[in-house]
Every structure is written in structure tokens, then in C-alpha cells.
C-alpha positions as CSV (number, residue, x, y, z in Angstrom):
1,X,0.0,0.0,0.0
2,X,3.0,2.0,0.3
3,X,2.7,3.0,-2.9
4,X,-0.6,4.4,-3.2
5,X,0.9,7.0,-0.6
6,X,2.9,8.0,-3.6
7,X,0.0,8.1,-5.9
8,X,-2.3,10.3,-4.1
9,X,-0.1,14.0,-4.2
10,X,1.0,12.3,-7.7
11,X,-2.4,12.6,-8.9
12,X,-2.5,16.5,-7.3
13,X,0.2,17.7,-10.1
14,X,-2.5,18.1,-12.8
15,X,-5.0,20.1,-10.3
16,X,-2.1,22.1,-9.5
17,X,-0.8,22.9,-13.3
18,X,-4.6,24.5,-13.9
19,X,-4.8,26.3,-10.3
20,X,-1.5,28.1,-11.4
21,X,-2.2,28.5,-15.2
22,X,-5.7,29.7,-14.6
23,X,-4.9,31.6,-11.1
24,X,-7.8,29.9,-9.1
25,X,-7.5,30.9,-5.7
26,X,-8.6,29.6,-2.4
27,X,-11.6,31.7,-1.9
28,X,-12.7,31.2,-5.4
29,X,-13.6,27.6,-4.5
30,X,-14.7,28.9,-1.0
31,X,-17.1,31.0,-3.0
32,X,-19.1,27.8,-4.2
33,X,-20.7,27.3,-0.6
34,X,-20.7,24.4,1.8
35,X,-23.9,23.6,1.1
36,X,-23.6,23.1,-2.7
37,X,-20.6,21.3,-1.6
38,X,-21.6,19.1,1.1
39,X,-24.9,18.2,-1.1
40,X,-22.6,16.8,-4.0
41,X,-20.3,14.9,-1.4
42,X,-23.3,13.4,-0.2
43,X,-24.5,12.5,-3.6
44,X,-21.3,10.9,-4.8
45,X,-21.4,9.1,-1.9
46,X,-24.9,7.9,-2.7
47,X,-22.9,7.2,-5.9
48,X,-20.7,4.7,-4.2
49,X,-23.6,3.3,-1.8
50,X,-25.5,2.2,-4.6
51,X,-22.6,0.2,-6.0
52,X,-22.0,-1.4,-2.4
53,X,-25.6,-2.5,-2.5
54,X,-25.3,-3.8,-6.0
55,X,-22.2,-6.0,-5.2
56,X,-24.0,-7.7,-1.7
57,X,-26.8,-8.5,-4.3
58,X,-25.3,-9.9,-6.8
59,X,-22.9,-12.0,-3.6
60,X,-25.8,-13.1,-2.1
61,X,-27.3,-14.4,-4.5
62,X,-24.6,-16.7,-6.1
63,X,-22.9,-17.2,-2.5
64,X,-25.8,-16.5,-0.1
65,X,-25.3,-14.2,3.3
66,X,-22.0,-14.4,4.2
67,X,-21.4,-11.7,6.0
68,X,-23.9,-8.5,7.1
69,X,-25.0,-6.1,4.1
70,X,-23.2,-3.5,5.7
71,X,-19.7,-4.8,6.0
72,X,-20.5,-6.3,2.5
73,X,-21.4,-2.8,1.1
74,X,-18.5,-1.3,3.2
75,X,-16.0,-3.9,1.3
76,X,-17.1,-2.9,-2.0
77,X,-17.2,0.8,-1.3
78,X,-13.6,0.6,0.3
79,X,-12.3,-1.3,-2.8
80,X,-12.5,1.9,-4.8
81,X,-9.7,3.6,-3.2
82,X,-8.0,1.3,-5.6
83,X,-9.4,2.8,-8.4
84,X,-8.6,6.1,-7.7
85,X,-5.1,5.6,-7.5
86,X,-4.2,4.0,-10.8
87,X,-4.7,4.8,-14.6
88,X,-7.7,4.0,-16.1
89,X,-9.7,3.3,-12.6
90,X,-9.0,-0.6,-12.4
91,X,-7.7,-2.9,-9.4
92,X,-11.2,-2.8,-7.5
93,X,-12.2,-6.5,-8.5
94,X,-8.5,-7.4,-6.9
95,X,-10.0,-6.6,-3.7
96,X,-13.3,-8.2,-3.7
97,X,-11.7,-11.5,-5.0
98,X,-9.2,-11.0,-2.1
99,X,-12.0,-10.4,0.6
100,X,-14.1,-12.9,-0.5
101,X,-11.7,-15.7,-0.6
102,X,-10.6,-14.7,2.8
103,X,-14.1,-15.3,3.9
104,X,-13.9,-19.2,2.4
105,X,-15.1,-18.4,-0.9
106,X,-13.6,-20.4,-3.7
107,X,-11.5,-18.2,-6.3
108,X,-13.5,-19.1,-9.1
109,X,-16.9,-18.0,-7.3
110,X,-15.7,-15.1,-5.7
111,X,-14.7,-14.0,-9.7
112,X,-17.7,-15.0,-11.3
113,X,-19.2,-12.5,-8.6
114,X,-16.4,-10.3,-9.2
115,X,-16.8,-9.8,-12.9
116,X,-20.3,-9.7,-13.0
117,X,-20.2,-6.7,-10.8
118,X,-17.8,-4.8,-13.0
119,X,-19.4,-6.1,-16.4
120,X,-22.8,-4.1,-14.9
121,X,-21.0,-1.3,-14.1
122,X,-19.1,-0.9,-17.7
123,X,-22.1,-1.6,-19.3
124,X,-23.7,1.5,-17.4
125,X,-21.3,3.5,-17.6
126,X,-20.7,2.4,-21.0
127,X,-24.2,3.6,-22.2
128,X,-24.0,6.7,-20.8
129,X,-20.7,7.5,-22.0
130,X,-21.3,6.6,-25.2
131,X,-24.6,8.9,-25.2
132,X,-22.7,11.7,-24.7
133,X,-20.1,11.2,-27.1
134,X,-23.1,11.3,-29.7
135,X,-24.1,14.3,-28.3
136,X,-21.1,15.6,-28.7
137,X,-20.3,14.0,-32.2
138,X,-23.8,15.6,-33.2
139,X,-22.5,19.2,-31.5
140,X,-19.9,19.3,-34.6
141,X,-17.2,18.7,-31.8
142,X,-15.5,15.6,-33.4
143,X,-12.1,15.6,-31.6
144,X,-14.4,15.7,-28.0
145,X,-16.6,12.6,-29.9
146,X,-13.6,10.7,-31.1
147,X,-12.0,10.4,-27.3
148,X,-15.1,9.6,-25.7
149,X,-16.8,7.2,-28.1
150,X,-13.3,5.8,-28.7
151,X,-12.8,4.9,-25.3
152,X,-16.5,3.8,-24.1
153,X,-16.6,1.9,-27.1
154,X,-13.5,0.1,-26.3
155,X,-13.8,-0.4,-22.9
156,X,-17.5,-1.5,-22.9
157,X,-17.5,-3.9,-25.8
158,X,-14.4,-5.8,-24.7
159,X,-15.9,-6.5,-20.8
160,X,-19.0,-7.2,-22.9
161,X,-17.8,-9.6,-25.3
162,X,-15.0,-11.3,-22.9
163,X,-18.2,-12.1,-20.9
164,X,-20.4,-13.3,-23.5
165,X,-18.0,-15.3,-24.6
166,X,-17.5,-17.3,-21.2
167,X,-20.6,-18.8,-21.2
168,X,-19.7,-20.1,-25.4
169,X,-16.0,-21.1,-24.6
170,X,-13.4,-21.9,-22.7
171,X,-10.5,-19.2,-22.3
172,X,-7.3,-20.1,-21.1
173,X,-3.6,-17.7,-21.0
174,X,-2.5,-17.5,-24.3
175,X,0.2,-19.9,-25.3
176,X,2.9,-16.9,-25.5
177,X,2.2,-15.4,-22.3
178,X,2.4,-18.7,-21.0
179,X,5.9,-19.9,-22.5
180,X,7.1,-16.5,-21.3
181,X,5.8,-17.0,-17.7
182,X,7.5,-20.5,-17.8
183,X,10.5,-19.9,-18.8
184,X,11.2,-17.4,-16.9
185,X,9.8,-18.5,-13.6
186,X,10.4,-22.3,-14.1
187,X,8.3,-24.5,-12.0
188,X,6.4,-21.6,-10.2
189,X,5.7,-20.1,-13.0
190,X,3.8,-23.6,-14.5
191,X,2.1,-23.5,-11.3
192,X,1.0,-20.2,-11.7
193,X,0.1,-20.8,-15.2
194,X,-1.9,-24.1,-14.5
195,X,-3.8,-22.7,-11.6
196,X,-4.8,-19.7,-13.4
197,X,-5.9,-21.8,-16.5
198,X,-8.2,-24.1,-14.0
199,X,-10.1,-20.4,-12.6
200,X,-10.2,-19.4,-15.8
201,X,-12.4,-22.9,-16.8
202,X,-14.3,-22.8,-13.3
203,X,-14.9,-19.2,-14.6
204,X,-16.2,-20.1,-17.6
205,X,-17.9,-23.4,-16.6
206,X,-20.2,-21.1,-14.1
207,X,-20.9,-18.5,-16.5
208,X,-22.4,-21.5,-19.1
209,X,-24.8,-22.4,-15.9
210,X,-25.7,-19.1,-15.0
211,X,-25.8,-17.0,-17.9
212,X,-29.0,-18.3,-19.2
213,X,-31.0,-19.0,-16.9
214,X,-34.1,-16.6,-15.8
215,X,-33.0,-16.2,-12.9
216,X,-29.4,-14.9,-13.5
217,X,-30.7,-12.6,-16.3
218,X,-32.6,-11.2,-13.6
219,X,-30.1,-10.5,-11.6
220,X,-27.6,-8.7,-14.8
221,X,-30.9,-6.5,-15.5
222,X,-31.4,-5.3,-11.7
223,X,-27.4,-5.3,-11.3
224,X,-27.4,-2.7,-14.5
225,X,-30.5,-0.6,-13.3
226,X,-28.5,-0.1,-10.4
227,X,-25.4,0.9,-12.0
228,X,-27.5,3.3,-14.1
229,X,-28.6,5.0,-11.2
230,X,-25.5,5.1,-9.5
231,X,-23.4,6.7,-12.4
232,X,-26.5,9.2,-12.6
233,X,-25.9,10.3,-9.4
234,X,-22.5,11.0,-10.1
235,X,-23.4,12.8,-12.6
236,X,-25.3,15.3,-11.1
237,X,-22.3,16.3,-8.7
238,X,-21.4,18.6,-11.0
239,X,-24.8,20.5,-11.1
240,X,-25.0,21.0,-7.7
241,X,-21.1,22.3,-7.7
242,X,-22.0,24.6,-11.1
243,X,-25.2,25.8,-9.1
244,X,-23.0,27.7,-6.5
245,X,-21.3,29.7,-9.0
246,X,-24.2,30.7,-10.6
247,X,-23.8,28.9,-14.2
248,X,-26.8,27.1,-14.8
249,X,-27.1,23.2,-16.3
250,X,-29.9,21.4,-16.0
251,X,-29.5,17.8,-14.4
252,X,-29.3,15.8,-18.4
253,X,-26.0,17.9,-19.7
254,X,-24.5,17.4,-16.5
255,X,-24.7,13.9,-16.4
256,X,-23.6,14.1,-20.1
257,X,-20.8,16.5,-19.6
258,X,-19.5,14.4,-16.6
259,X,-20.0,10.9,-18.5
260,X,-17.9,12.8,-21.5
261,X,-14.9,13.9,-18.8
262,X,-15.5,10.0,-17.2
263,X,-14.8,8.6,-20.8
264,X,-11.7,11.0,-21.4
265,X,-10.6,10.4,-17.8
266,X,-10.5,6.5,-18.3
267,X,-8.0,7.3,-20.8
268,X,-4.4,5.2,-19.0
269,X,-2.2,8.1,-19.0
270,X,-2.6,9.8,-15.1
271,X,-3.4,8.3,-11.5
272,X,-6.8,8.2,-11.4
273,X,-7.9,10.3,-14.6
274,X,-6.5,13.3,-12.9
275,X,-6.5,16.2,-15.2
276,X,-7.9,14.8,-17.9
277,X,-11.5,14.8,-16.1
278,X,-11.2,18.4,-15.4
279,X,-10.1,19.4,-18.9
280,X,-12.8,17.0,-20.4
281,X,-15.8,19.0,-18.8
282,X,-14.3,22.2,-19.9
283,X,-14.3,21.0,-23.0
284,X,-17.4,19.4,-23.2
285,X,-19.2,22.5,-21.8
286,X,-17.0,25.2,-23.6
287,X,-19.2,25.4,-26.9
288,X,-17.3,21.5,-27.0
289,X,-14.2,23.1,-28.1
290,X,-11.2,20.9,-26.8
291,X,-8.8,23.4,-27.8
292,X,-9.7,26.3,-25.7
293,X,-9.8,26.8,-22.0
294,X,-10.0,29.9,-21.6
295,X,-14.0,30.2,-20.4
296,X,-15.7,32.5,-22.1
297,X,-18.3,34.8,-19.6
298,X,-21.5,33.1,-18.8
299,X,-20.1,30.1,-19.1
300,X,-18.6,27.3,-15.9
301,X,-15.8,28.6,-14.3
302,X,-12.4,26.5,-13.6
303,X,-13.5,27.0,-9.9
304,X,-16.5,24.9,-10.2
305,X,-14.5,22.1,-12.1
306,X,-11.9,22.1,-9.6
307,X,-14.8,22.0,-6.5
308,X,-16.4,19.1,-8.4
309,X,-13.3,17.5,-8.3
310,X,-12.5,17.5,-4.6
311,X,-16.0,16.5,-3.9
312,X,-16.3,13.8,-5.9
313,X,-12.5,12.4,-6.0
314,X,-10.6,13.7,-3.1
315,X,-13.2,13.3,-0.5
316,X,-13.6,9.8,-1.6
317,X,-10.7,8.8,-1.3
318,X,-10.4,9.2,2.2
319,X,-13.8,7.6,2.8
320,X,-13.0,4.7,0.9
321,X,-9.2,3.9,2.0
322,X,-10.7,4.2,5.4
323,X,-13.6,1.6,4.5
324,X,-10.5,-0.3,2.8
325,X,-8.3,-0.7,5.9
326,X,-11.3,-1.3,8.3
327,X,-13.2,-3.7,6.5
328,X,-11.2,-4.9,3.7
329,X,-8.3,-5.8,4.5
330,X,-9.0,-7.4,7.9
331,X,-7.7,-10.6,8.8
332,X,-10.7,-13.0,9.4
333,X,-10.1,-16.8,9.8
334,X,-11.7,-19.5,6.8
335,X,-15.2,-21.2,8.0
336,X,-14.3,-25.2,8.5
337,X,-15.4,-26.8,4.9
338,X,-17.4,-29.9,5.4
């Protein structure tokens, strides 16, 4: 964890860069309100309750109640600490596979769970994402379209496909990677290779007996709605923000004009999309110019972006490292296996 230590002030540089370049000062984001602000935290964090609700549905269902909804909630919030400290907002699933096989559940259950979580949440965000880069293709701003649709695109159909596919065929690690890890880590290195292989069927193996049934359908529809809502709520962060500076958007662009900068963000190339989320609102809002930042009158203010950053990033993070490290990353003793 040492690391993310490092990752956390390294993801500050960007916000930095535009607080000196565009001389935002402390009591122009003091100027929003703490009501404004406290009302977007508290959405955001609606944001992640939702998805901590959607994960203990989707676990209990599969692997029944094994633990309370709360610490199962609290596990899945805490997970996205991890996240928000690397490129392109993965790692997350790392967690919940760790937690639940901690709790006794076997690795190629607790994935199954894992991966149907995330594949609901891409595909949400995925759709909303994608609307906006329409939007935004349909605005004449086709360098803002490119990026966005480029990336949801990408990222949505290849959890989509990858899990379709499981329940057709079996994958396994591709026979180059695999030569590579075994000649290089010589009889680990097989071991590594052959126990990942036999997840990897397990995986597969489940998703062919629960993909099709009604009652598994059920529970991808209901896990999506879910995710729908949550990003949604995200979404609107920004509207509440914009609403104590006095710009106006109505609840629809915002979530549009977040989605956009959440596309653009996912993008592998700082900790946690820092940066690239700010600039991406900006320029989805700007008349959908990506080349200029400098905000024209009447228009959001670099104030607002940065406030809606802090709320719904910063703040986060110390909410869900300390959900991390409480619940987590505990030490809890196996159930005996009859």
C-alpha cells in the first residue's frame, strides 16, 4: 500500500498545473458554498452506496449471506480507493476476489461475482458515456466525440464480449504469455500458469450455468439498473457544484458532460484520470471546443471544475481507503469446509 501513498499527491500535479495557469485561488472555491458542496459529497457518496448495494446483491445471491450487508457494502465501497489511485480506474475486483476468498469463498466463485459486478458497471457507464459522445459528435465537436466514443466503445464492448464469450468457450492464458511465464519462472511459473488456467475454466464453466437462466438474467438487468442509477448520481455532482457559482445546467447535460470527462478520464495516462477529467468538462461545456480553455463569460468557471473535483475524488478517497483498511483488509479466519 506504500505506494498508493505516492500516488495520491502524484495525482495532485495536474490540479495544480490549472490552479496556477488559470490563477484559481482559495476563496474562489470557497465562494461555491458548503452547502452546494456538502450536497454533492453526499451524492457521490450515494454514488458509491449504490454500487456497495449492488455487489452484496449480486454475492448473495450466487454465495448467499455471508457476511452483514453493511460490511459487504462497506468492502465494496472501500475497494475503490484502488481505483482512484491507478490509470484508467481498475484494481477494484483485486480486492473483492481478495475479501471474499478470505471469507472461504472459492477463487473461481468469488470471480464469477467479481466480474459480473464490473461487467454491470461498464455496461452503465458504457451507455451513458457513449450517449454523450453522440451528443457531442452531433455538437460538430468531433475531436471531444472521437475520445469519448473511442474509449467507451472500447472499454465497454471488450468487458462485454469477454463475458459473453465465457458462457460459449473456454478461455485459457495465451500460449505466448504462458511460455514466457514458464521460462522465466520455471516450476512456479507452471504453477502459476496451471492454476490460473483451471479459474479461468471454473470461470467459464459457471458463467455456461448461469448465464442463461431466468434467474441470472434477472439479476444482470437489476445489477445494471442499479449501476445506471449510480453513475446518474454521479453525474449530477457537478450540477449541484455549477449551481454555486451561478452557471446554470440542467441535471441531463451534467450527467452528459460528466460521462464525457469519465470517458476522457478513463484514458491510461494519469493516476486516477487526474486532469484529464477536469479538462474533459471544460471541454465538453466550452461550446465542446477541446482546444480552448479559456472560459468565455457566462459560461462554468475553472472553480467549479476544480470543486467538483474535490468533492467527488478527493473526499472519496479518504472515505473509501478508510472503508479499505477497516473492513477490507481485515484478517478473518476461513469457515471449516465440510
Amino acid at each position: 500500500m506504500n505506494w498508493r501513498i505516492v500516488a495520491i499527491p502524484a495525482s495532485m500535479i495536474p490540479i495544480v498545473i490549472i490552479v496556477i495557469q488559470f490563477d484559481i485561488k482559495a476563496e474562489d472555491i470557497f465562494a461555491i458554498g458548503v452547502i452546494p458542496f456538502t450536497i454533492a459529497i453526499l451524492a457521490m457518496m450515494v454514488k458509491l452506496g449504490l454500487q456497495g448495494i449492488k455487489f452484496t446483491y449480486i454475492a448473495r445471491h450466487y454465495l448467499g449471506p455471508i457476511d452483514s450487508v453493511w460490511k459487504m457494502s462497506g468492502v465494496r465501497i472501500g475497494s475503490e480507493f484502488i481505483k482512484f489511485t491507478t490509470p484508467m480506474f481498475v484494481g477494484a475486483e483485486f480486492v473483492v476476489i481478495y475479501w471474499l476468498h478470505k471469507k472461504g469463498i472459492p477463487p473461481a466463485k468469488a470471480m464469477w461475482v467479481a466480474i459480473l459486478d464490473i461487467v454491470t458497471e461498464v455496461f452503465a457507464m458504457g451507455t451513458l458515456s457513449i450517449m454523450a459522445g453522440i451528443l457531442a459528435l452531433l455538437s460538430g465537436a468531433y475531436v471531444v466525440a472521437a475520445v469519448v466514443l473511442g474509449t467507451s466503445i472500447f472499454i465497454t464492448a471488450l468487458w462485454m464480449i469477454l463475458f459473453f464469450l465465457s458462457s460459449k468457450r473456454t478461455f485459457q492464458i495465451p500460449k505466448g504469455i504462458a511460455k514466457l511465464v514458464i521460462k522465466f519462472g520455471k516450476e512456479k511459473g507452471k504453477k502459476s500458469i496451471d492454476q490460473a488456467n483451471m479459474w479461468m475454466e471454473e470461470i467459464c464453466t459457471m458463467s455456461r450455468q448461469n448465464f442463461r437462466t431466468k434467474e441470472s438474467k434477472k439479476v444482470f438487468v437489476n445489477g445494471f439498473a442499479l449501476s445506471l442509477v449510480s453513475w446518474i448520481f454521479y453525474g449530477i455532482t457537478f450540477m449541484i457544484i455549477a449551481s454555486g457559482t451561478g452557471y446554470a445546467i440542467d441535471a441531463f447535460d451534467s450527467v452528459m458532460a460528466v460521462m464525457g470527462a469519465n470517458a476522457i478520464g478513463n484514458l491510461p495516462i494519469t493516476i486516477g484520470g487526474s486532469g484529464l477529467a477536469e479538462f474533459g468538462i471544460i471541454a465538453y461545456l466550452n461550446d465542446l471546443n477541446p482546444f480552448d480553455f479559456d472560459v468565455p463569460e457566462e459560461s462554468v468557471e475553472w472553480n467549479a471544475v476544480i470543486a467538483w473535483r474535490i468533492a467527488t475524488y478527493y473526499v472519496p478517497i479518504a472515505i473509501t481507503w478508510f472503508l479499505l483498511v477497516k473492513l477490507a483488509l481485515v484478517r478473518y479466519n476461513k469457515p471449516d469446509q465440510k
